[in-house]
C-alpha positions as CSV (number, residue, x, y, z in Angstrom):
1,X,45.6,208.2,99.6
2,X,42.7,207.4,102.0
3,X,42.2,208.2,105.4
4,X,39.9,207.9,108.3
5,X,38.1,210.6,107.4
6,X,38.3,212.0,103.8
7,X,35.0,214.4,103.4
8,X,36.2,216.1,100.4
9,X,35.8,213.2,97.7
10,X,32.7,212.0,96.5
11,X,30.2,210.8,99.2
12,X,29.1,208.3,97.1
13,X,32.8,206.8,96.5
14,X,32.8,206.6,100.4
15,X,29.0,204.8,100.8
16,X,30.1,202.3,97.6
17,X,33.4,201.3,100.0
18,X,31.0,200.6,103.0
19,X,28.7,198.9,100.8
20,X,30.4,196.2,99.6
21,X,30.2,194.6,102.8
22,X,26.5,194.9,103.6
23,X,24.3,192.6,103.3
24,X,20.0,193.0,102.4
25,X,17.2,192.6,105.2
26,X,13.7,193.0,104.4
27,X,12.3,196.5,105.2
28,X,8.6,197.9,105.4
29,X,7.2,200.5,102.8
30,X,10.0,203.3,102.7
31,X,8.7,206.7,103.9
32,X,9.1,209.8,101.8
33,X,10.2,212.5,103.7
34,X,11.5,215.0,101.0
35,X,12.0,215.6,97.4
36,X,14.2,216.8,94.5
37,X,13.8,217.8,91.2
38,X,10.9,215.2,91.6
39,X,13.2,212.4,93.0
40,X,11.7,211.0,96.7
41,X,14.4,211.4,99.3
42,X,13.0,208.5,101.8
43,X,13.5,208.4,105.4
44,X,16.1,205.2,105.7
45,X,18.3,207.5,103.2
46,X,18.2,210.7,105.2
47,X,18.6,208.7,108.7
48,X,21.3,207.0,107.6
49,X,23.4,209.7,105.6
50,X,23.0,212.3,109.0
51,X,24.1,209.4,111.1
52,X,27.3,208.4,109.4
53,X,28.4,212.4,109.1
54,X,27.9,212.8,112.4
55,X,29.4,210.1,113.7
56,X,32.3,210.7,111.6
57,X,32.5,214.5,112.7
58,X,32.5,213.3,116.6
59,X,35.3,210.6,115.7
60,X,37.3,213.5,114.1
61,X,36.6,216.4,116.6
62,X,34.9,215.2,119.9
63,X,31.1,214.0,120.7
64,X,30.9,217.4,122.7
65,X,31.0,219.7,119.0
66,X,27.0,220.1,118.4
67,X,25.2,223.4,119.3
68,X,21.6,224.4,119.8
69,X,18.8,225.2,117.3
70,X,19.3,229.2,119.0
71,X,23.6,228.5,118.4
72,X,24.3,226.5,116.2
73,X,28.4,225.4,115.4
74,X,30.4,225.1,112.5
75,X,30.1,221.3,112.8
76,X,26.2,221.7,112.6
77,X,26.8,223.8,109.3
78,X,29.5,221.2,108.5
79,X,27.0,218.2,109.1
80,X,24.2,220.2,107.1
81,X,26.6,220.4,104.0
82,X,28.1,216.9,103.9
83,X,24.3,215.4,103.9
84,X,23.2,217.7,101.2
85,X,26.6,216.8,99.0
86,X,25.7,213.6,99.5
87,X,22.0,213.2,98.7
88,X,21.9,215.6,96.0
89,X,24.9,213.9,94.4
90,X,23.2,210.7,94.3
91,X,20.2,212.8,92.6
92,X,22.3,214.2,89.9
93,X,23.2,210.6,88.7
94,X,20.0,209.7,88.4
95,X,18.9,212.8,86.8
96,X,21.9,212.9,84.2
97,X,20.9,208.6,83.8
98,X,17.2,210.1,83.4
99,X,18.7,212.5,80.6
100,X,20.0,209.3,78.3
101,X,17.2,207.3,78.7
102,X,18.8,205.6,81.6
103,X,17.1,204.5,84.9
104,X,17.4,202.4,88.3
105,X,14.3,200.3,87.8
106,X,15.8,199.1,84.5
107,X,15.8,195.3,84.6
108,X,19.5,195.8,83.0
109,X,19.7,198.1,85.9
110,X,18.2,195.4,88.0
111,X,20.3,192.6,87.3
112,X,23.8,194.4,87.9
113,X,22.5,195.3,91.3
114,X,21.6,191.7,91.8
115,X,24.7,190.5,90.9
116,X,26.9,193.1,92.9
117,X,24.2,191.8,96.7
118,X,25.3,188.4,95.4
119,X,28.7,189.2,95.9
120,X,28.3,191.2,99.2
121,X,26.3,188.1,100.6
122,X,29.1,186.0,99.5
123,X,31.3,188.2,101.6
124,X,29.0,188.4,104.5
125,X,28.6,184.5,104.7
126,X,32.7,184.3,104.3
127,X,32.8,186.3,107.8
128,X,30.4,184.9,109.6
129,X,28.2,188.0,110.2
130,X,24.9,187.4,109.2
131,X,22.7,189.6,107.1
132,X,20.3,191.2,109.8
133,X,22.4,191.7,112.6
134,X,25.2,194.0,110.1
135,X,21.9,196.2,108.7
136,X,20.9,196.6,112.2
137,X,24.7,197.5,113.1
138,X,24.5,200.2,110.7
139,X,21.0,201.5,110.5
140,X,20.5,200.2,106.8
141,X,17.8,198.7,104.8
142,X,17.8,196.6,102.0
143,X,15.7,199.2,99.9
144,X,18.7,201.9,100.3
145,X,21.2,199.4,100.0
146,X,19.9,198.3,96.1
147,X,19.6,202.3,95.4
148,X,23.0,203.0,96.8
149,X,24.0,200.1,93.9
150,X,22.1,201.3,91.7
151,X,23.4,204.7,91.9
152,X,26.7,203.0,91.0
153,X,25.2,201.3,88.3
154,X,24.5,204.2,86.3
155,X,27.4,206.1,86.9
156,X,29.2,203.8,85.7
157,X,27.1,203.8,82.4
158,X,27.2,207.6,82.7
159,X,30.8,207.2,81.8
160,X,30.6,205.3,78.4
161,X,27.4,207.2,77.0
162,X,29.1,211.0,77.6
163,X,32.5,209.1,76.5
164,X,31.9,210.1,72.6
165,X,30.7,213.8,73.5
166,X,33.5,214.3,76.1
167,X,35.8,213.4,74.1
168,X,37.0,210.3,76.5
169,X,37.9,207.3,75.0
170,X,35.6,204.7,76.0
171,X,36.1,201.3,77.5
172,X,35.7,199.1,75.5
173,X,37.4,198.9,71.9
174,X,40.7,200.9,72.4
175,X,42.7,200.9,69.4
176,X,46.3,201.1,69.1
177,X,45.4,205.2,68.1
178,X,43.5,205.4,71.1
179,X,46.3,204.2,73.6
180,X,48.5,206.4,72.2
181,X,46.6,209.1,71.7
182,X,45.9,208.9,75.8
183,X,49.5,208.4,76.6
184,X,50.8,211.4,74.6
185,X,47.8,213.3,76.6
186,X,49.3,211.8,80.2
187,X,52.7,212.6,79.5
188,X,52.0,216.2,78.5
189,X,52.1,217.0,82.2
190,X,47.8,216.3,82.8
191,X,49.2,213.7,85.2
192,X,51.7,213.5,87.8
193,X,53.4,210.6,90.0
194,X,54.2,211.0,93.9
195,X,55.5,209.7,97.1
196,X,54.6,211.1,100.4
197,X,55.0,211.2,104.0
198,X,51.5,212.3,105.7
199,X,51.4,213.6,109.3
200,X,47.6,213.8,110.1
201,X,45.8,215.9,112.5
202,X,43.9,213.7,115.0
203,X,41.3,214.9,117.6
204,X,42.8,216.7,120.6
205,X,46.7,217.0,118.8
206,X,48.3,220.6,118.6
207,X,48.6,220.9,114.6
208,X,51.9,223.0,115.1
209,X,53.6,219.8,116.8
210,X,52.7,217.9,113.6
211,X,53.7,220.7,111.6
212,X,56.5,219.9,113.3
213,X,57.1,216.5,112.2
214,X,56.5,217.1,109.1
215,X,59.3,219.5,108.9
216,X,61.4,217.1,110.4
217,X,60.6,214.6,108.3
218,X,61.5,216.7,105.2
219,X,64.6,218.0,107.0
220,X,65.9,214.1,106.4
221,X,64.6,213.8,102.9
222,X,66.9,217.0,102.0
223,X,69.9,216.1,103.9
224,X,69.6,212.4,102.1
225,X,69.6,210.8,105.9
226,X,66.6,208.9,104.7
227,X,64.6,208.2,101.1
228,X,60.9,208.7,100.6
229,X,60.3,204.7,100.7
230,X,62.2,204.7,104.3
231,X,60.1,207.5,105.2
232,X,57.3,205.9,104.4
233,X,57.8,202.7,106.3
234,X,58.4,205.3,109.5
235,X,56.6,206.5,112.3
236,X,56.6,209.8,110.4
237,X,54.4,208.4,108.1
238,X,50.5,208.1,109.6
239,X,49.1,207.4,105.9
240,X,48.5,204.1,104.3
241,X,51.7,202.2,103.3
242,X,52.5,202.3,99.8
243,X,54.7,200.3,97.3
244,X,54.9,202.4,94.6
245,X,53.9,206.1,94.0
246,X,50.8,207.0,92.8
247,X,49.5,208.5,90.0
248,X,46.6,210.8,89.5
249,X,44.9,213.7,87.7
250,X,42.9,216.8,88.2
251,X,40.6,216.7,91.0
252,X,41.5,213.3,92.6
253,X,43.3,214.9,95.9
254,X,43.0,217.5,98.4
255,X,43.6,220.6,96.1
256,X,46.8,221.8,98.5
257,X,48.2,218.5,97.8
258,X,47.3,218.9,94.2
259,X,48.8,222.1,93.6
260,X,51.8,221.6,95.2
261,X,52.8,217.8,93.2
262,X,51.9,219.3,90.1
263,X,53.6,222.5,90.7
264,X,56.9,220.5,92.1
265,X,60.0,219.5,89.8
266,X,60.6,215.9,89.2
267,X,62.9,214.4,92.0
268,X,62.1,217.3,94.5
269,X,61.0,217.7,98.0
270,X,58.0,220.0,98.1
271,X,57.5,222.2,101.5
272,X,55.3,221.3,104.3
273,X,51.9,221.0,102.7
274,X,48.9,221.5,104.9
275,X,46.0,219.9,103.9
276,X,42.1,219.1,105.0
277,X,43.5,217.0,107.2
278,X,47.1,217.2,108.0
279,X,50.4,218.4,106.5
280,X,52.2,216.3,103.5
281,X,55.7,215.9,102.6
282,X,55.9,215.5,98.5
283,X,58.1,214.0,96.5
284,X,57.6,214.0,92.8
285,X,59.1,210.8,90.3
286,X,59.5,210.8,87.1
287,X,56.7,209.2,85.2
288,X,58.0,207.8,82.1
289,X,56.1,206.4,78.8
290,X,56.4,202.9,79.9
291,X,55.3,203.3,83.0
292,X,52.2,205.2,81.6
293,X,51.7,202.3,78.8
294,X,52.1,199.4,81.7
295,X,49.5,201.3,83.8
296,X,47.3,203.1,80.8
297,X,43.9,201.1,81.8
298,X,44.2,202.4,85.1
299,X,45.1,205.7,84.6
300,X,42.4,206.1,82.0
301,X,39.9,204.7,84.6
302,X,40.8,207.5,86.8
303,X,40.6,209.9,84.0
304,X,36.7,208.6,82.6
305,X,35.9,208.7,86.5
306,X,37.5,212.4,86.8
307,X,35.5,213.8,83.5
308,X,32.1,212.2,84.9
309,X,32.6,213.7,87.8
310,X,32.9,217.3,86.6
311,X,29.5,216.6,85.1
312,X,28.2,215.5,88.1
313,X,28.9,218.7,90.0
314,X,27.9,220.9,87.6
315,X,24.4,219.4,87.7
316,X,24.5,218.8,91.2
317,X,24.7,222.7,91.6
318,X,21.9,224.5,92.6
319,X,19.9,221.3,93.0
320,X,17.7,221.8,96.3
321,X,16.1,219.2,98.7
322,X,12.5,220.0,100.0
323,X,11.4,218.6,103.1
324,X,7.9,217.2,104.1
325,X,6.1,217.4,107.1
326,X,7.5,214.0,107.9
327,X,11.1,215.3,107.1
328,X,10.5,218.5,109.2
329,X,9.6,216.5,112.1
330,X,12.7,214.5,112.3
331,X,14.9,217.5,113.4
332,X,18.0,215.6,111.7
333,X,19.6,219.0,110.9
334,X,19.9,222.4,111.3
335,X,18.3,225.5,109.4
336,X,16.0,222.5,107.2
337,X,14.4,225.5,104.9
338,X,17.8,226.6,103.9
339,X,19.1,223.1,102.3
340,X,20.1,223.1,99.0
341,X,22.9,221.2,97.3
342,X,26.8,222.4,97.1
């Protein structure tokens, strides 16, 4: 369930996505313009993070939404807290990697990074766009690139060094007791399988009229006019397309959406959900053991990723980026002495 914009997962999730298709350029010496918890925050990081909020706040609500230093707006406040989520989230996997024994200049570290520019070069070349002229595109250098990757690197190995003291079953080496052990935890209701029908709220729309639609659209689910997967296929439907319903856990969705699928009876119709960023029709399926079983690598994927990611927060919390004089003079955001993380 991804749309245009989705602030409320992971920043680092997003940056990975846009990622893959960049390609390296060589850089000058990075310039430190912050720090936190002894970690440099370098000025091709901050640029780049305050760019793409912003630009993605003006795409959502207007170009026309940014106040004054004297009067400031919510969407400067909103701008201030998606760049600190995102820097400081990037900080707590390197401090929880740092914790382990764990760190980006690693030469395992290294080499995984090397081999995931290989294959965003071999994308790049497949295109047609050429290294330099993408970077420059999007404001990016190759330094912050490889730490973006790195970032990835370890939280990925974040994930099988807590799996023994979270209790998540690793990887690597499942037994026949371990598949079954996560199966009977998925089907004791600590997952739950969907379709939906999305109406989303775009820039200059009158939320009530999509409320609306989304009313309407359940008014056909209920009186059996249409089924979900015709629903889906419709012009009701402004979300991605999909095949088959998905499947998730705790803290994977937009906690309105969450609440209500989990909350809903199998075969149902939930009410109108609002959401961050539009209103949701639900309808819950049945998820049976051979589905889980046929899908249990997946699932468990999203469940290691979930678990790591409730660590993440927790050290993320209270983490808090000081600014330089080089950072102070950029004037990226507002109220600079009051950043800290979310």
């Amino acid at each position: 369930m991804k749309h245009a914009i989705r602030f409320k997962r992971a920043a680092a999730v997003f940056l990975a996505a846009m990622m893959l298709l960049v390609s390296l350029a060589s850089c000058g010496k990075a310039k430190v313009v912050g720090t936190c918890q002894g970690l440099n925050l370098y000025e091709d990081e901050y640029s780049f993070v305050v760019s793409m909020y912003r630009q993605g706040l003006e795409d959502a609500y207007g170009e026309d939404i940014w106040g004054t230093d004297e009067a400031p707006t919510q969407y400067d406040r909103m701008l201030r807290d998606l760049v600190l989520e995102n820097l400081t989230y990037n900080f707590s996997v390197i401090l929880l990697a740092q914790d382990v024994g764990l760190h980006l200049d690693d030469e395992d570290v290294k080499d995984q990074v090397n081999v995931k520019l290989t294959s965003a070069k071999q994308s790049l070349e497949m295109s047609g766009t050429s290294y330099k002229e993408f970077l420059k595109e999007h404001g990016m250098t190759d330094r912050y690139y490889r730490y973006i990757l790195g970032c990835d690197v370890l939280e990925s190995a974040l994930i099988d060094t807590y799996a023994n003291a979270l209790d998540i079953i690793p990887h690597s080496g499942l037994t026949q007791a371990d598949r079954d052990s996560f199966a009977d935890y998925a089907m004791e209701g600590n997952f739950v399988l969907t379709y939906h029908v999305f109406v989303r709220n775009d820039q200059g729309e009158d939320p009530e009229d999509n409320r609306k639609r989304a009313e309407k659209a359940r008014e056909l689910l209920l009186s059996g006019e249409k089924t979900i997967t015709q629903m889906i296929a419709s012009a009701y439907n402004e979300d991605v397309f999909e095949n088959t319903p998905y499947c998730f856990t705790y803290g994977e969705m937009d906690l309105a959406y969450e609440q209500a699928a989990f909350s809903l009876e199998v075969g149902k119709v939930s009410e109108v959900v609002e959401g961050e960023d539009g209103f949701y029709v639900i309808v819950r399926q049945e998820m049976t053991r051979s589905y889980v079983e046929t899908n249990l690598s997946d699932l468990l994927a999203q469940y290691q990723y979930q678990k790591m990611q409730e660590i993440i927060r927790e050290k993320q919390t209270g983490l808090k980026i000081e600014l330089n004089g080089e950072g102070k003079k950029l004037h990226l955001l507002m109220e600079e002495s009051e950043q800290t993380g979310s």
